[in-house]
KETORVO-197148 format. One line per 2 residues: number of its first residue (from 1); their letters; for each residue x, z, y of N, C-alpha, C, CB. Coordinates in steps of 0.05 Angstrom, whole numbers, padded with zeros to 5 digits. Glycine has a CB too. Layout:
BEGIN
NUM> a> X,Z,Y,X,Z,Y,X,Z,Y,X,Z,Y | ...;
END
This chain:
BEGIN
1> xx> 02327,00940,02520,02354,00930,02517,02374,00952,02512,02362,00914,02542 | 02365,00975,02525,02384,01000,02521,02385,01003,02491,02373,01029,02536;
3> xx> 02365,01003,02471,02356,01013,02447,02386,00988,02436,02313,01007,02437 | 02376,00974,02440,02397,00947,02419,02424,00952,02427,02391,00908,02428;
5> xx> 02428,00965,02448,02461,00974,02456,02465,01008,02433,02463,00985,02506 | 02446,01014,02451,02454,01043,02421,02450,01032,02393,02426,01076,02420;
7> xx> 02439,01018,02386,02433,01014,02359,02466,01008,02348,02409,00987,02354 | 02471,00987,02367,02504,00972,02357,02511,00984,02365,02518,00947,02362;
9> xx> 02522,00998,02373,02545,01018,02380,02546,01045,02351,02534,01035,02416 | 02528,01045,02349,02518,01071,02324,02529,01052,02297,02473,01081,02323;
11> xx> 02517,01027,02291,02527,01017,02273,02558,00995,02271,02506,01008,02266 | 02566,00995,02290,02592,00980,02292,02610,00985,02263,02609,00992,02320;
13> xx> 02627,01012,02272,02639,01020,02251,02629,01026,02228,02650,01035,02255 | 02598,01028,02222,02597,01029,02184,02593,00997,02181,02563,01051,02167;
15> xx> 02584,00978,02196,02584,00957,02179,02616,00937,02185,02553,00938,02185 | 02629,00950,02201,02665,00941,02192,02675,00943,02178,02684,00946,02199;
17> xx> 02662,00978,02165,02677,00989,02136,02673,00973,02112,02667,01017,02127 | 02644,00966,02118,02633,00949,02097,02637,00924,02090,02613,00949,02100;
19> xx> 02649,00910,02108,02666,00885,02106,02684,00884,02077,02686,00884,02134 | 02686,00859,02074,02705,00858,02044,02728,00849,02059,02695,00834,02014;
21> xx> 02734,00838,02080,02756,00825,02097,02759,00839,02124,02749,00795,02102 | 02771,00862,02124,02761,00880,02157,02788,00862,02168,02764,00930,02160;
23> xx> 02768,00843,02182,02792,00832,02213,02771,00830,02227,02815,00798,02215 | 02788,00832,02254,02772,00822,02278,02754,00793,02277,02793,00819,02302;
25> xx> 02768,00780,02264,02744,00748,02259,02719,00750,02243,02759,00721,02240 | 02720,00759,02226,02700,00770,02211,02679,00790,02225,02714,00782,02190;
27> xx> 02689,00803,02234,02669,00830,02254,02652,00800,02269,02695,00860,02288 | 02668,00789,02290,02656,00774,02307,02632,00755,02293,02679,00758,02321;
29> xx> 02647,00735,02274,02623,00727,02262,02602,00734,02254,02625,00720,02250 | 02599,00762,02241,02587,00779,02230,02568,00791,02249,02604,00795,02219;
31> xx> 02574,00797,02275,02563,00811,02296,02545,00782,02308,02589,00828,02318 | 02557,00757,02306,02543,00731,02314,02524,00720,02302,02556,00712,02314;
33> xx> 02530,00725,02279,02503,00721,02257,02478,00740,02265,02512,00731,02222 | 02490,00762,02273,02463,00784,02274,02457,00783,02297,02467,00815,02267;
35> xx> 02468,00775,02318,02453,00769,02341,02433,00745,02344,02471,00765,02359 | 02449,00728,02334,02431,00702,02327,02403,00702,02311,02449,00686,02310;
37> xx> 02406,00724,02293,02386,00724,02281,02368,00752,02282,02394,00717,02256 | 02374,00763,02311,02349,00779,02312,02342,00756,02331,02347,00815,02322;
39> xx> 02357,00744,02351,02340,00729,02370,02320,00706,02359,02359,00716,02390 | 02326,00701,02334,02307,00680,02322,02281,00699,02308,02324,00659,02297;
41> xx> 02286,00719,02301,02258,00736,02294,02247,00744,02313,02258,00759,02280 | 02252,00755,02337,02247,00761,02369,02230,00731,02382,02282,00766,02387;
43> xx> 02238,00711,02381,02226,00682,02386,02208,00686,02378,02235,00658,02377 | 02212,00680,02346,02190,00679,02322,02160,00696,02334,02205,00698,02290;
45> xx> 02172,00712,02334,02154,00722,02336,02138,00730,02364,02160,00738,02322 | 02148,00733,02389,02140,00724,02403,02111,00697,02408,02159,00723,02406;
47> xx> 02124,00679,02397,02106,00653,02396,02095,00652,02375,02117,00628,02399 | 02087,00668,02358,02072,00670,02343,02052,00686,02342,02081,00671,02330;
49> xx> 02048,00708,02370,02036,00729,02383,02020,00711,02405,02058,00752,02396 | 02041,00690,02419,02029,00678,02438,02002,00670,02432,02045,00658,02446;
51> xx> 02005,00650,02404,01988,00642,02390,01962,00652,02385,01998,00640,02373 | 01964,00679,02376,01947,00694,02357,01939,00705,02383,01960,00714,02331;
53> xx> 01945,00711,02399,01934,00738,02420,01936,00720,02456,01967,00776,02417 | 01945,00694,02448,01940,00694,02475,01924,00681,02490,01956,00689,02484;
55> xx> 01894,00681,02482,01870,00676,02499,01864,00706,02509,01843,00660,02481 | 01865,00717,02492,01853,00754,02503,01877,00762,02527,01857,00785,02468;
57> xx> 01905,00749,02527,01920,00754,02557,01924,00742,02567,01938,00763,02563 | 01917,00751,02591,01922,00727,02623,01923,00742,02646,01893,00703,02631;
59> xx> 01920,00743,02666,01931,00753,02692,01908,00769,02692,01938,00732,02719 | 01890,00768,02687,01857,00784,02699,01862,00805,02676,01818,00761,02695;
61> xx> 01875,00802,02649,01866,00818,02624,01889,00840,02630,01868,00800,02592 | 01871,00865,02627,01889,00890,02626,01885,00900,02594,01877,00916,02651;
63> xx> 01912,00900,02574,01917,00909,02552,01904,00933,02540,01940,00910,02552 | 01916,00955,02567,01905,00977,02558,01871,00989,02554,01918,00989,02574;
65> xx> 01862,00963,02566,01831,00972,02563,01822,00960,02538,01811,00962,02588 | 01831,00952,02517,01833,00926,02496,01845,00943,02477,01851,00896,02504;
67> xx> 01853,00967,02487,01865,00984,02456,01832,00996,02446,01896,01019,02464 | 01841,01003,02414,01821,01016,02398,01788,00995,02402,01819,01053,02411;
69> xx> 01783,00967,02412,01764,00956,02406,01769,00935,02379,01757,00946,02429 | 01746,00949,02366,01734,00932,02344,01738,00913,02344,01713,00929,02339;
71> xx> 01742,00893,02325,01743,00870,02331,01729,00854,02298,01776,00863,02342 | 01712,00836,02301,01695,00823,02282,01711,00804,02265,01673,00810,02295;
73> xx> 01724,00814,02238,01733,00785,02224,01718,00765,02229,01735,00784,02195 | 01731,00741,02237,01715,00720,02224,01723,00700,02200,01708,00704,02244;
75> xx> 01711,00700,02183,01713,00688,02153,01737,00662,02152,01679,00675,02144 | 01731,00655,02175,01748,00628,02174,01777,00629,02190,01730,00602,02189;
77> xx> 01780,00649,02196,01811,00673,02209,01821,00686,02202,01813,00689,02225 | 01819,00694,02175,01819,00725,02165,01850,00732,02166,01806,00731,02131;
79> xx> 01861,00706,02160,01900,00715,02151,01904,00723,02177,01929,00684,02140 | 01898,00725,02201,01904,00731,02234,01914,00763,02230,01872,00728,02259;
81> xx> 01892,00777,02219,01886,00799,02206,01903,00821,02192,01873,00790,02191 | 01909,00797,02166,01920,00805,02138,01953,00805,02159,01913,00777,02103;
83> x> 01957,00795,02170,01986,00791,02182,01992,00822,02194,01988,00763,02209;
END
């Protein structure tokens, strides 16, 4: 959460400059749109991880032992993959 506070804070003022209408209403909307829409790629994707990855996690499964194993395409999954 710290990262997304520095991020906006770093970009505030170049994308105000960049505005074709610099008012305060515009910033706000502007800043509402982009909140809105990392939280819908953040969802997205989330539950789309859930999907893809979540038989391999559960309370017993430790991640870190699950890094660098192979894993067997199977022919009838492959886009899991290609993603």
């Amino acid at each position: 959460m710290m990262m997304v506070a520095f991020c906006f804070a770093l970009n505030l003022f170049p994308i105000f400059s960049a505005l074709k209408v610099k008012t305060n209403e515009n910033m706000t909307v502007t800043t509402s749109y982009g909140i809105g829409l990392t939280f819908l790629i953040y969802s997205l994707l989330s539950i789309i991880c859930v999907f893809m990855f979540g038989s391999s996690v559960g309370e017993q499964s430790d991640l870190m032992k699950q890094v660098n194993v192979e894993h067997i395409i199977d022919p009838d999954r492959w886009e899991s993959f290609v993603l």
